[in-house]
CHARMM internal coordinates of N, CA and C (Angstrom, degrees):
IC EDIT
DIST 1 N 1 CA 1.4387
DIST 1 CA 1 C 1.5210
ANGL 1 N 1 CA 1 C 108.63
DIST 1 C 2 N 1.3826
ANGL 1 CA 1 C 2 N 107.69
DIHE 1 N 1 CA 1 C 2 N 152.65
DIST 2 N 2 CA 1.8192
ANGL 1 C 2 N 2 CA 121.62
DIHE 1 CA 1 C 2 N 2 CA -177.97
DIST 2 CA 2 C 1.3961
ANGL 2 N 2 CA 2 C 107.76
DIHE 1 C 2 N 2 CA 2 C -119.94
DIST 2 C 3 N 1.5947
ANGL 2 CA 2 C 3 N 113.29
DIHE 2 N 2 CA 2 C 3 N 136.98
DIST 3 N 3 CA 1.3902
ANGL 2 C 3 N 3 CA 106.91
DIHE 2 CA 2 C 3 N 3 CA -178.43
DIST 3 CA 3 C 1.6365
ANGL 3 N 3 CA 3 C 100.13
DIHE 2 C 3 N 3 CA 3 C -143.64
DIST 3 C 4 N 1.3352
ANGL 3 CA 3 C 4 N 111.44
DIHE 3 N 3 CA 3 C 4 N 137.43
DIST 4 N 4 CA 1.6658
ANGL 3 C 4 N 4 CA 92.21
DIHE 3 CA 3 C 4 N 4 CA 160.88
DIST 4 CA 4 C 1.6126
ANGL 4 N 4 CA 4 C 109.75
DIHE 3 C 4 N 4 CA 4 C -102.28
DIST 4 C 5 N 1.3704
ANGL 4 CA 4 C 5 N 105.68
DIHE 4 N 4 CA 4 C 5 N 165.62
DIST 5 N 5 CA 1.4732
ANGL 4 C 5 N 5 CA 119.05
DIHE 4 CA 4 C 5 N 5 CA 169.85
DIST 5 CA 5 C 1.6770
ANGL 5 N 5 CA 5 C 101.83
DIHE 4 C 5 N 5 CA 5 C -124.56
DIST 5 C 6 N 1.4460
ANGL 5 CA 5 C 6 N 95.86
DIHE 5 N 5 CA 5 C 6 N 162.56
DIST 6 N 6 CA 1.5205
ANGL 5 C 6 N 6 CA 108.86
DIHE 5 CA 5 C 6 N 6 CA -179.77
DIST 6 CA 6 C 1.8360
ANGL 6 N 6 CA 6 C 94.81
DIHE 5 C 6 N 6 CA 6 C -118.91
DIST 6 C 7 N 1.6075
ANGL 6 CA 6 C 7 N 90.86
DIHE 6 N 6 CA 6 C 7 N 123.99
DIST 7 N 7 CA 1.5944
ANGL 6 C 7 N 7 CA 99.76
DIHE 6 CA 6 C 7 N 7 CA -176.00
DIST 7 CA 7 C 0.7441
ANGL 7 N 7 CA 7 C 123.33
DIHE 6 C 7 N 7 CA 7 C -113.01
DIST 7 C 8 N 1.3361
ANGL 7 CA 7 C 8 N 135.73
DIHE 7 N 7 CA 7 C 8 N 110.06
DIST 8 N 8 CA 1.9662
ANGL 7 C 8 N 8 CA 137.47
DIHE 7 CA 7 C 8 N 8 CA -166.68
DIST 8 CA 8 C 1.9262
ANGL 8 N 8 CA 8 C 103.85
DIHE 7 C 8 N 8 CA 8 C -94.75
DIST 8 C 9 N 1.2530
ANGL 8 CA 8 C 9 N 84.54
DIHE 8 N 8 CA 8 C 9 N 162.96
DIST 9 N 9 CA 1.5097
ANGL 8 C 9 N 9 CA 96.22
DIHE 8 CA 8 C 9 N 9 CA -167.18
DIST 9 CA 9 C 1.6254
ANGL 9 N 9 CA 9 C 143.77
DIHE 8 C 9 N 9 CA 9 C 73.20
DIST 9 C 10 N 0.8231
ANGL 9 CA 9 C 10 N 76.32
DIHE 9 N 9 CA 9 C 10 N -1.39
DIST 10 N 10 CA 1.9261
ANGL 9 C 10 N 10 CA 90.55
DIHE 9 CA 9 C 10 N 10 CA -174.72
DIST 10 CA 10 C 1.8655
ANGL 10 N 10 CA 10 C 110.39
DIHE 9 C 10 N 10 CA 10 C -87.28
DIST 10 C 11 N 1.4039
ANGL 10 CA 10 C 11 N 120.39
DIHE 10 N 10 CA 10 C 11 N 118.53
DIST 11 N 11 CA 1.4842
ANGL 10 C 11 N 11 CA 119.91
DIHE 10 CA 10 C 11 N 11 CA -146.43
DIST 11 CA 11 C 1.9150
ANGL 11 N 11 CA 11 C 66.75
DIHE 10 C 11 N 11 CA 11 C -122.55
DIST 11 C 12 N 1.1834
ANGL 11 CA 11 C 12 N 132.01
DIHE 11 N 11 CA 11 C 12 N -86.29
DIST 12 N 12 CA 1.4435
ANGL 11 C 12 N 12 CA 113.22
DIHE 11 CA 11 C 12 N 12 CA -161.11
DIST 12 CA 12 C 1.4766
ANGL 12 N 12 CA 12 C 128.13
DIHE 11 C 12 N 12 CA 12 C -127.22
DIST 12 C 13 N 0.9361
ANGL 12 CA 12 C 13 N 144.97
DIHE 12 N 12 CA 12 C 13 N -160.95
DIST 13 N 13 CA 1.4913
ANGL 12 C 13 N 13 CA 151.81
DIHE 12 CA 12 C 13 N 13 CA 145.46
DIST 13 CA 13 C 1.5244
ANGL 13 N 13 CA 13 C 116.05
DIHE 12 C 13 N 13 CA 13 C -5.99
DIST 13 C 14 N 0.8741
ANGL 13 CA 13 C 14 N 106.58
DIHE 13 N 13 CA 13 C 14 N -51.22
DIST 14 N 14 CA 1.9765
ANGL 13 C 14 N 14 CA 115.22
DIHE 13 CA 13 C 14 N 14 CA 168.61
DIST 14 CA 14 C 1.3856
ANGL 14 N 14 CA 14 C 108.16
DIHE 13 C 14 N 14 CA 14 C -55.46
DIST 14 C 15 N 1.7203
ANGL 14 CA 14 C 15 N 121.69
DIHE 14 N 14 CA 14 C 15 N -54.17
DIST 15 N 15 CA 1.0524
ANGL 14 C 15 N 15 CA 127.35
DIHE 14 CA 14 C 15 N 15 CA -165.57
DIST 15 CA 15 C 1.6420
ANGL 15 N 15 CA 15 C 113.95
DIHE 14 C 15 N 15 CA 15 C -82.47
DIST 15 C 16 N 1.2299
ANGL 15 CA 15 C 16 N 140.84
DIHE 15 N 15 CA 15 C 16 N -33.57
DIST 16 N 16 CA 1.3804
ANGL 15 C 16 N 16 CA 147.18
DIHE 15 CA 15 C 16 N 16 CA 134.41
DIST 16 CA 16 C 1.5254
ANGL 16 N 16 CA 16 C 90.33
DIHE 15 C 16 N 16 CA 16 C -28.97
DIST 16 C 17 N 1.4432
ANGL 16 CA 16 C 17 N 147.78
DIHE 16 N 16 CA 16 C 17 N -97.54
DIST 17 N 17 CA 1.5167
ANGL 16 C 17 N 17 CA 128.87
DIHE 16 CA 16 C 17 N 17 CA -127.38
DIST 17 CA 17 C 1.6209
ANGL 17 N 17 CA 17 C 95.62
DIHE 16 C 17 N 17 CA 17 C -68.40
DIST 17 C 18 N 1.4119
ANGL 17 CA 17 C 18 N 100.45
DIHE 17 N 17 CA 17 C 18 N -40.85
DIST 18 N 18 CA 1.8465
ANGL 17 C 18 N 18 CA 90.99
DIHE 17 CA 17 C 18 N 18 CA -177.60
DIST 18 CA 18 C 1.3600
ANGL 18 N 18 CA 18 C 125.74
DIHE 17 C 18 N 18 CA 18 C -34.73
DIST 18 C 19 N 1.8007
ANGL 18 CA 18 C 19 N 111.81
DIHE 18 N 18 CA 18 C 19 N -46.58
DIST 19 N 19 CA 0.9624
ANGL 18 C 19 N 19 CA 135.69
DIHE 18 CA 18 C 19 N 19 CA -163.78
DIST 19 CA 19 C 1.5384
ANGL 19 N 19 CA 19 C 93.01
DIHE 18 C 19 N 19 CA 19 C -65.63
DIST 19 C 20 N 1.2907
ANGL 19 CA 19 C 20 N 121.44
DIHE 19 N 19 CA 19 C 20 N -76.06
DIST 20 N 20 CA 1.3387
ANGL 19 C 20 N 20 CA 146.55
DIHE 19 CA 19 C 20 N 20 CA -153.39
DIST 20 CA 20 C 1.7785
ANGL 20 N 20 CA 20 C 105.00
DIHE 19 C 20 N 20 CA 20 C -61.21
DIST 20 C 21 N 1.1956
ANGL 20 CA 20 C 21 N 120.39
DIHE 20 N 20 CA 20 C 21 N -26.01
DIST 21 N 21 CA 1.6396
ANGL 20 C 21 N 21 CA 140.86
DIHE 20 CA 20 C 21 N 21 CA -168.40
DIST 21 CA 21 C 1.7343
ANGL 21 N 21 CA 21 C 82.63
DIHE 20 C 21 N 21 CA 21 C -96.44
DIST 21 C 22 N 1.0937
ANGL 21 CA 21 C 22 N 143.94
DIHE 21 N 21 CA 21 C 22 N -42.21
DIST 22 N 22 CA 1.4339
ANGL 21 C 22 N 22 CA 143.63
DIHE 21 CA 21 C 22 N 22 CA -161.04
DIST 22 CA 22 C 1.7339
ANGL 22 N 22 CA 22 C 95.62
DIHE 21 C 22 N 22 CA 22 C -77.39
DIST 22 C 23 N 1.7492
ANGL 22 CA 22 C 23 N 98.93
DIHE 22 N 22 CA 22 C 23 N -69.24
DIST 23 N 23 CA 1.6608
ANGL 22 C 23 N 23 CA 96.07
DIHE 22 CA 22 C 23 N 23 CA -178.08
DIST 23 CA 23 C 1.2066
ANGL 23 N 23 CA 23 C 126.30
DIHE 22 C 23 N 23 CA 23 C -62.48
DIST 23 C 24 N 1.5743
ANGL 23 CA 23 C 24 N 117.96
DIHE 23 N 23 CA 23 C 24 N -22.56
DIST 24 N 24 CA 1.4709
ANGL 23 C 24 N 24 CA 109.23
DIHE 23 CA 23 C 24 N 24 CA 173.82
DIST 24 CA 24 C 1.4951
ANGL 24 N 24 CA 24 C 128.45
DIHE 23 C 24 N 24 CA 24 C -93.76
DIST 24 C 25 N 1.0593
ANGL 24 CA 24 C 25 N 109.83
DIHE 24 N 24 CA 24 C 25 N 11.63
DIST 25 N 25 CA 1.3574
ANGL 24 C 25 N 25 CA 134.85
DIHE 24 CA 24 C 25 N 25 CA 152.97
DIST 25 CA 25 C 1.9393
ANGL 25 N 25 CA 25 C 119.60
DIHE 24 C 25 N 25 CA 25 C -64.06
DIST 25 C 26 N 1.2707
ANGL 25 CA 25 C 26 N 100.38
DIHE 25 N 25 CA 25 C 26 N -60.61
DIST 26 N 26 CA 1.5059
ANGL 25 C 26 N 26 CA 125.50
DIHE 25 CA 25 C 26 N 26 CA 170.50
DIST 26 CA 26 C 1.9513
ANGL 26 N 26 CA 26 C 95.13
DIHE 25 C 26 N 26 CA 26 C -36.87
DIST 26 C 27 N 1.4972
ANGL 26 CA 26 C 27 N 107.68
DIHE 26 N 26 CA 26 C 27 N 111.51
DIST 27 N 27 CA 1.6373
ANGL 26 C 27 N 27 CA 120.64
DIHE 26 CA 26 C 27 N 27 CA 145.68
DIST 27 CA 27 C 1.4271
ANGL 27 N 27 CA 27 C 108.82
DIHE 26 C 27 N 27 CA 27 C -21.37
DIST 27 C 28 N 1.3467
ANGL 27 CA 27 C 28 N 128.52
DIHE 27 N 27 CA 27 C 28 N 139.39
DIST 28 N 28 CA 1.2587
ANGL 27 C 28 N 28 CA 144.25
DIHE 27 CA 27 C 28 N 28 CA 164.64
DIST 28 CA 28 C 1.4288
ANGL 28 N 28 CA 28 C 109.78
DIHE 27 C 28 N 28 CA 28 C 46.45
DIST 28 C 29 N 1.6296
ANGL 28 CA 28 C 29 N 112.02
DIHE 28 N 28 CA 28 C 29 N 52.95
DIST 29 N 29 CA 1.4092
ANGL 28 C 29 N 29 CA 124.05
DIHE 28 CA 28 C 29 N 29 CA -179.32
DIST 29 CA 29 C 1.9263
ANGL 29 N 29 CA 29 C 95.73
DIHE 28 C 29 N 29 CA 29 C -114.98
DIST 29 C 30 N 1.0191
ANGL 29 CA 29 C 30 N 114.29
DIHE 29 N 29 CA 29 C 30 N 142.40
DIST 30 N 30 CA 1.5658
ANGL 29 C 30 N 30 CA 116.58
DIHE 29 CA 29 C 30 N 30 CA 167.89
DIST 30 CA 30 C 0.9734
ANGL 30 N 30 CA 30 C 111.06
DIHE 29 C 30 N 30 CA 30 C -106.87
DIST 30 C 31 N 1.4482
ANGL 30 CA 30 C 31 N 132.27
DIHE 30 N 30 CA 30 C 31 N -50.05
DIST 31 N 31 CA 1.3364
ANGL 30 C 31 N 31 CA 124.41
DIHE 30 CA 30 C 31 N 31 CA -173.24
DIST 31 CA 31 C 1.7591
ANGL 31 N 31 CA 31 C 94.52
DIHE 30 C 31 N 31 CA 31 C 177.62
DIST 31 C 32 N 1.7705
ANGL 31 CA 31 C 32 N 87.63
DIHE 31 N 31 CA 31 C 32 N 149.54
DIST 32 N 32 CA 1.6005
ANGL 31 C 32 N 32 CA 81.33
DIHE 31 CA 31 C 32 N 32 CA 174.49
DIST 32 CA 32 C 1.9265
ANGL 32 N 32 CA 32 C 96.81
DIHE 31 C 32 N 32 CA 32 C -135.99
DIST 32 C 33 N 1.2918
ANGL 32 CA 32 C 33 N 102.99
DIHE 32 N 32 CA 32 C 33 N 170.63
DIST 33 N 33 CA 1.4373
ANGL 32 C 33 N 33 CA 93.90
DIHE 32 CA 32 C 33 N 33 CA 179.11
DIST 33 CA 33 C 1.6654
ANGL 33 N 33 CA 33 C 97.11
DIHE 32 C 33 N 33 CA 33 C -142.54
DIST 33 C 34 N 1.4557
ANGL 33 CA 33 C 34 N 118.96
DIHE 33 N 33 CA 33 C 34 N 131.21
DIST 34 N 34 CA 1.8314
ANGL 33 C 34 N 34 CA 122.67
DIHE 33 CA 33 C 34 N 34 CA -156.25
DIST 34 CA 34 C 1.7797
ANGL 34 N 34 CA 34 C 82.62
DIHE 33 C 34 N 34 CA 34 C -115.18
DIST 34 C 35 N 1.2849
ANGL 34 CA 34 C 35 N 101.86
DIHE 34 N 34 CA 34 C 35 N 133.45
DIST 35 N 35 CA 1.8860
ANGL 34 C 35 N 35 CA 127.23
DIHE 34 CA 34 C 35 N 35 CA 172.77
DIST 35 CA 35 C 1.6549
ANGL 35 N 35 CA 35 C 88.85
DIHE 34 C 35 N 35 CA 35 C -95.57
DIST 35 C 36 N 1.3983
ANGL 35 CA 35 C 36 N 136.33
DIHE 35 N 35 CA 35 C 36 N 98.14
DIST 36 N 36 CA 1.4988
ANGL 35 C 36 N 36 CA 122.13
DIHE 35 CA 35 C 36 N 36 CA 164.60
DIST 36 CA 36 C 1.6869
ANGL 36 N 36 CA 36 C 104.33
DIHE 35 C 36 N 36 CA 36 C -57.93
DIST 36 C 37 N 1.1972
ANGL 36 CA 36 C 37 N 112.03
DIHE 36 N 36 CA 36 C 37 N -55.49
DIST 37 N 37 CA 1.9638
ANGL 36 C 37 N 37 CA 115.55
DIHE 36 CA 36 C 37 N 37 CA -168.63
DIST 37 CA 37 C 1.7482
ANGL 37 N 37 CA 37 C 100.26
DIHE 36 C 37 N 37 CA 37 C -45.17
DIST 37 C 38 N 1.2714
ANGL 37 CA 37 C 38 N 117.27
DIHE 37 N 37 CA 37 C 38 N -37.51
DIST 38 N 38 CA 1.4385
ANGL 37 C 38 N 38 CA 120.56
DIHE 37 CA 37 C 38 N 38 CA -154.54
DIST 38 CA 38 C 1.8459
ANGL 38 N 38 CA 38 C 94.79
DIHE 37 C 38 N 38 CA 38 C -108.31
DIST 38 C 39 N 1.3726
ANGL 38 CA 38 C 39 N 126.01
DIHE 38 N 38 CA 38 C 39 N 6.65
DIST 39 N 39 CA 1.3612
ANGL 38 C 39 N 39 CA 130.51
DIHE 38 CA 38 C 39 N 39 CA 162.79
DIST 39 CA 39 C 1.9312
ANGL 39 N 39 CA 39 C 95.56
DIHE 38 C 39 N 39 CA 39 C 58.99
DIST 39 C 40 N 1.1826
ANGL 39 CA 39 C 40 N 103.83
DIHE 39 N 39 CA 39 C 40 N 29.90
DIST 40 N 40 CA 2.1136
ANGL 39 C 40 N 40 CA 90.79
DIHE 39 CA 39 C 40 N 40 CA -179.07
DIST 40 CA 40 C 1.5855
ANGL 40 N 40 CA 40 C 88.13
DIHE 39 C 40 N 40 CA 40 C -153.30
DIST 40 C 41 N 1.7810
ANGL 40 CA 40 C 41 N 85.45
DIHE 40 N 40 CA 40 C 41 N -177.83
DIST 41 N 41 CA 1.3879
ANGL 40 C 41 N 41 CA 99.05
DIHE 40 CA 40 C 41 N 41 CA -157.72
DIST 41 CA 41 C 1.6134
ANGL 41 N 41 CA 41 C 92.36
DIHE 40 C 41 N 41 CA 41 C -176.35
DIST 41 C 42 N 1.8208
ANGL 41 CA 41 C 42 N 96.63
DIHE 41 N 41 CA 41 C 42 N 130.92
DIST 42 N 42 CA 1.4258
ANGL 41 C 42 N 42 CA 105.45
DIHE 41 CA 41 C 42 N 42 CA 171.39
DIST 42 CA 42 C 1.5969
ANGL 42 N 42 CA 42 C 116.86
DIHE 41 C 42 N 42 CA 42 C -99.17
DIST 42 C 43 N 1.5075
ANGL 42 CA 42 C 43 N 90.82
DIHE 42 N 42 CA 42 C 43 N 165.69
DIST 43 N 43 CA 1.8026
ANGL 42 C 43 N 43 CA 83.14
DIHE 42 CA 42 C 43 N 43 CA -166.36
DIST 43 CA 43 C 1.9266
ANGL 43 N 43 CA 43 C 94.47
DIHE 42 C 43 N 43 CA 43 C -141.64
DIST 43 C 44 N 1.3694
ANGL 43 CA 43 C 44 N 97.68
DIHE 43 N 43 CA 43 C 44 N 123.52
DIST 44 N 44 CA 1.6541
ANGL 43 C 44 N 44 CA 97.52
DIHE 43 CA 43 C 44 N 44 CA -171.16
DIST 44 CA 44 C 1.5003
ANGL 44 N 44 CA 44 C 98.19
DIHE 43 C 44 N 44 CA 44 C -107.65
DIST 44 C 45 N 1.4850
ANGL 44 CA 44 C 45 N 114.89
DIHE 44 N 44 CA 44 C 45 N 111.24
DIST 45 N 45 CA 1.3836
ANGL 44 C 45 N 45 CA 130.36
DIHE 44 CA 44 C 45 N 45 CA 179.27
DIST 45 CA 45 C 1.6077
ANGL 45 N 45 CA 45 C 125.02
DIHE 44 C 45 N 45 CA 45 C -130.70
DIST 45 C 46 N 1.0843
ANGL 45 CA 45 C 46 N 107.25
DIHE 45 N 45 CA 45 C 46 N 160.54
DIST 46 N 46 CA 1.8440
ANGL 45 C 46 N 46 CA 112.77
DIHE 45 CA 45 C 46 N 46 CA 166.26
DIST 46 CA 46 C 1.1389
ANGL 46 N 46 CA 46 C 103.98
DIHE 45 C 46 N 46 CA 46 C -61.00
DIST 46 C 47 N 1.4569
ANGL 46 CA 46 C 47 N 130.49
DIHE 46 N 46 CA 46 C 47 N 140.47
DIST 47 N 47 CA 1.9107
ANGL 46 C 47 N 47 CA 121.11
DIHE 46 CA 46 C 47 N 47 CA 176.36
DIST 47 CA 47 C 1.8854
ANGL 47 N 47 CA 47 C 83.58
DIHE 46 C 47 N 47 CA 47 C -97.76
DIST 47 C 48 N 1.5249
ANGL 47 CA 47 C 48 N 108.91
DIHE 47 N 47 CA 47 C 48 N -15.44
DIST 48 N 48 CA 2.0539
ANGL 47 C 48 N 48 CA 90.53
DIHE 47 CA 47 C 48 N 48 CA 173.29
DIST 48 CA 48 C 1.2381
ANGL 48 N 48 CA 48 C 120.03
DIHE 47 C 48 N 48 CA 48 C -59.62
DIST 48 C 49 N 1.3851
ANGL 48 CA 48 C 49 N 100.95
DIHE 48 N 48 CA 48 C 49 N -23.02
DIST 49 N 49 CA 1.6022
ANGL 48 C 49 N 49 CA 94.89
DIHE 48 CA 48 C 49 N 49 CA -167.15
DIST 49 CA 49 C 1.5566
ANGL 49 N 49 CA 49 C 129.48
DIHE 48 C 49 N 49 CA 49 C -106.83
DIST 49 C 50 N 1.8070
ANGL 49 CA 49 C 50 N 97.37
DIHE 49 N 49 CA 49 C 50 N -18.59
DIST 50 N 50 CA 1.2420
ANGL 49 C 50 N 50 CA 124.66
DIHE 49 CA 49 C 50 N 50 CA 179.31
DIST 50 CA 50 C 1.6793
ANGL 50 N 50 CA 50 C 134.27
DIHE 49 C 50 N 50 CA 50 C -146.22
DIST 50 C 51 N 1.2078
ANGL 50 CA 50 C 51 N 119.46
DIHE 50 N 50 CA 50 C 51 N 121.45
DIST 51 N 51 CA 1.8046
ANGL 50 C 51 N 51 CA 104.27
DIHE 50 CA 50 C 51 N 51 CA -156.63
DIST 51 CA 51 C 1.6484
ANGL 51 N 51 CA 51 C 94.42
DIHE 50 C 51 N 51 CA 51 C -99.87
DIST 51 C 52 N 1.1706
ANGL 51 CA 51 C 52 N 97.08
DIHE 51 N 51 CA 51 C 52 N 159.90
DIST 52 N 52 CA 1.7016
ANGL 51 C 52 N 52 CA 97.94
DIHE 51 CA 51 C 52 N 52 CA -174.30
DIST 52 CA 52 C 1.4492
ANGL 52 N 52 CA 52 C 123.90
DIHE 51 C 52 N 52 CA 52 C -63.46
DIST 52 C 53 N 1.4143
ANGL 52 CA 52 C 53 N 107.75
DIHE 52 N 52 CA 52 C 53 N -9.72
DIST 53 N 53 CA 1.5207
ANGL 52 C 53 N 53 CA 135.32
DIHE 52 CA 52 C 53 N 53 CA -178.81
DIST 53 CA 53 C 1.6876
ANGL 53 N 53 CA 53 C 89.61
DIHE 52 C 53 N 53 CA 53 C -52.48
DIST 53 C 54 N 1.1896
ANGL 53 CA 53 C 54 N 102.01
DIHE 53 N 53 CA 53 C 54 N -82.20
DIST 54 N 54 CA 1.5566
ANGL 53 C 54 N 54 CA 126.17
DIHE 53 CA 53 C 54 N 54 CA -170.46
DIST 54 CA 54 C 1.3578
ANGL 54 N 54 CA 54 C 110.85
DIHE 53 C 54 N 54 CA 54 C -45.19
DIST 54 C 55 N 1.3395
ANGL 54 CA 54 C 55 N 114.47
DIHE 54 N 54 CA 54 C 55 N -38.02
DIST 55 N 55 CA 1.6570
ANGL 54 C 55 N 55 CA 100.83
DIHE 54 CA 54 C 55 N 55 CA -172.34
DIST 55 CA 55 C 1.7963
ANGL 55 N 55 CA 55 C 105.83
DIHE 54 C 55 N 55 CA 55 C -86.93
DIST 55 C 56 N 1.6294
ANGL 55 CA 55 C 56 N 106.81
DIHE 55 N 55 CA 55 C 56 N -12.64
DIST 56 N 56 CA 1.4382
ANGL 55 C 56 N 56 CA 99.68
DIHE 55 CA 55 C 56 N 56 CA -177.54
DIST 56 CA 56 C 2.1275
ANGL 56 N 56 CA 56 C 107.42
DIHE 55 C 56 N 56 CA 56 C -99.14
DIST 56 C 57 N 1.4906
ANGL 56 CA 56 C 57 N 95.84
DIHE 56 N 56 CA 56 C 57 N 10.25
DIST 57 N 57 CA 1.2656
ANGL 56 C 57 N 57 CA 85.77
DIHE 56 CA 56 C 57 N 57 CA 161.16
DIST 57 CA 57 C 1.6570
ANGL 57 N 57 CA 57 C 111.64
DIHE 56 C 57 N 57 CA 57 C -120.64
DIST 57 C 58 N 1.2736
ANGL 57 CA 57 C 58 N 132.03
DIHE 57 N 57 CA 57 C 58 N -10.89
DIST 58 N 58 CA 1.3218
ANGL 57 C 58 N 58 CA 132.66
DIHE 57 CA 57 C 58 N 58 CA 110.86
DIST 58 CA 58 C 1.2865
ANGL 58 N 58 CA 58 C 109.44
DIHE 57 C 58 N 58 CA 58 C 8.74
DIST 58 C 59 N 0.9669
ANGL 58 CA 58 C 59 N 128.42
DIHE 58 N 58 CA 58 C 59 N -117.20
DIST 59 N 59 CA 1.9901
ANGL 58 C 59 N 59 CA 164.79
DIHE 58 CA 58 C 59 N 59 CA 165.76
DIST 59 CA 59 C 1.9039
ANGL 59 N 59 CA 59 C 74.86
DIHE 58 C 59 N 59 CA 59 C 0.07
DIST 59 C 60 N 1.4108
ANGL 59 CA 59 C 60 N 107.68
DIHE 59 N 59 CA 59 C 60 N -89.78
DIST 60 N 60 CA 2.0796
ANGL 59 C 60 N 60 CA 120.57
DIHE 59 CA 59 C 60 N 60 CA -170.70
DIST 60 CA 60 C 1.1999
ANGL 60 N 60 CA 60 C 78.50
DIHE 59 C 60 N 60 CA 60 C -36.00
DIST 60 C 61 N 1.2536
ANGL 60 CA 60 C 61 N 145.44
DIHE 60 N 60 CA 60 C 61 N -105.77
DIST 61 N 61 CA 1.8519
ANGL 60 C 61 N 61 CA 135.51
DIHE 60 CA 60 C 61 N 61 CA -152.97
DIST 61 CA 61 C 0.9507
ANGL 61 N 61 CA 61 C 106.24
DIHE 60 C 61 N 61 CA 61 C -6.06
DIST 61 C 62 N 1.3148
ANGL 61 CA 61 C 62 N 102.56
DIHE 61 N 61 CA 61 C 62 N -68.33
DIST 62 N 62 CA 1.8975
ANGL 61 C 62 N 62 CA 98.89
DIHE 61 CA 61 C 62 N 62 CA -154.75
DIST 62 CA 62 C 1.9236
ANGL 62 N 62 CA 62 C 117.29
DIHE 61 C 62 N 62 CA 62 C -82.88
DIST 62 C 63 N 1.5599
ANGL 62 CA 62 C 63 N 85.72
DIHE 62 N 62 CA 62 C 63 N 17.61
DIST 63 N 63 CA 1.6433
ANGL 62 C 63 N 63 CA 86.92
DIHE 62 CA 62 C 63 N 63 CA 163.47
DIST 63 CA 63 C 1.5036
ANGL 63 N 63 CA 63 C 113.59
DIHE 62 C 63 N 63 CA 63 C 104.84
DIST 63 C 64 N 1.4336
ANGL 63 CA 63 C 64 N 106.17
DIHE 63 N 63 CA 63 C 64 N -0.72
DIST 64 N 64 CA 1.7623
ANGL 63 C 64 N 64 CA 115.23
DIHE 63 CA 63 C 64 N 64 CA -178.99
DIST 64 CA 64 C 1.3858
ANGL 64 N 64 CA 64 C 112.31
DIHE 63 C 64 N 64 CA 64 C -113.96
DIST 64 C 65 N 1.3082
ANGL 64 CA 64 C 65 N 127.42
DIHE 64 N 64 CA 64 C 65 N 68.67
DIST 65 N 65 CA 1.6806
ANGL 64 C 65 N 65 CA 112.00
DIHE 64 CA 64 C 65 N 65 CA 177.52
DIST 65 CA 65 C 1.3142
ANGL 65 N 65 CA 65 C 122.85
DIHE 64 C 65 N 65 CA 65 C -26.40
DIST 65 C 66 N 1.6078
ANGL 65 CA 65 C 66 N 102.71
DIHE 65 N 65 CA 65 C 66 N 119.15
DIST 66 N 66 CA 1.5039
ANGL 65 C 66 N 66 CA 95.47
DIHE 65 CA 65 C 66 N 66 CA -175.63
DIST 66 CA 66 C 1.7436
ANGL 66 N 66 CA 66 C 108.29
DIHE 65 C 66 N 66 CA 66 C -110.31
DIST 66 C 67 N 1.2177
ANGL 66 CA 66 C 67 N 126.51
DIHE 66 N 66 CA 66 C 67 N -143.92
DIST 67 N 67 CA 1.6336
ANGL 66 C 67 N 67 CA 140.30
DIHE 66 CA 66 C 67 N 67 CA 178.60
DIST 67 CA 67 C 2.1558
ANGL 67 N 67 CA 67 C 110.99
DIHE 66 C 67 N 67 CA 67 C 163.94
DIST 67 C 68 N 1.5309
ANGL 67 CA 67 C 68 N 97.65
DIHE 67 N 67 CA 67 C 68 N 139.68
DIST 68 N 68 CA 1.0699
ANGL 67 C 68 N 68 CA 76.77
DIHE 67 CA 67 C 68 N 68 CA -173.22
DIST 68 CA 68 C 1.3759
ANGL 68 N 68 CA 68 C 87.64
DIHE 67 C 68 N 68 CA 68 C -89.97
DIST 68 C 69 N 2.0447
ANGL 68 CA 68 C 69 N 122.23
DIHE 68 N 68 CA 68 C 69 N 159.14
DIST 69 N 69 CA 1.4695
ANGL 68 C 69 N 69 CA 129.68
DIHE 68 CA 68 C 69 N 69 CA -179.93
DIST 69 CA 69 C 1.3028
ANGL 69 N 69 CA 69 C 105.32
DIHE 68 C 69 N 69 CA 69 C -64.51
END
COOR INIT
IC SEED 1 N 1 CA 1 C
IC BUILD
């Protein structure tokens, strides 16, 4: 499954890998890819293993308010 989230806070390059090092960490994550200009980021995962809930409060942990779109 494909989802986007809308990601607040993220000013540059640091803040994308944070993000991206956080979600691909996350169980039943495949890969995600973060738009800084466009503040979001898709995330291609198992929905068995992980609901989008979780990975967009994931994302808020590590300091980036997230939402899934």
């Amino acid at each position: 499954m494909k989802k986007e989230f809308a990601i607040n806070g993220m000013s540059c390059k640091h803040c994308v890998a944070r993000v991206e090092e956080t979600v691909n960490g996350l169980a039943g994550v495949d890969k995600i890819k973060v738009n800084l200009k466009k503040a979001a980021g898709t995330v291609k995962f198992d929905e068995t293993q992980i609901d989008p809930q979780a990975i967009a409060a994931a994302i808020t942990e590590a300091g980036y308010p997230a939402e899934v779109k």
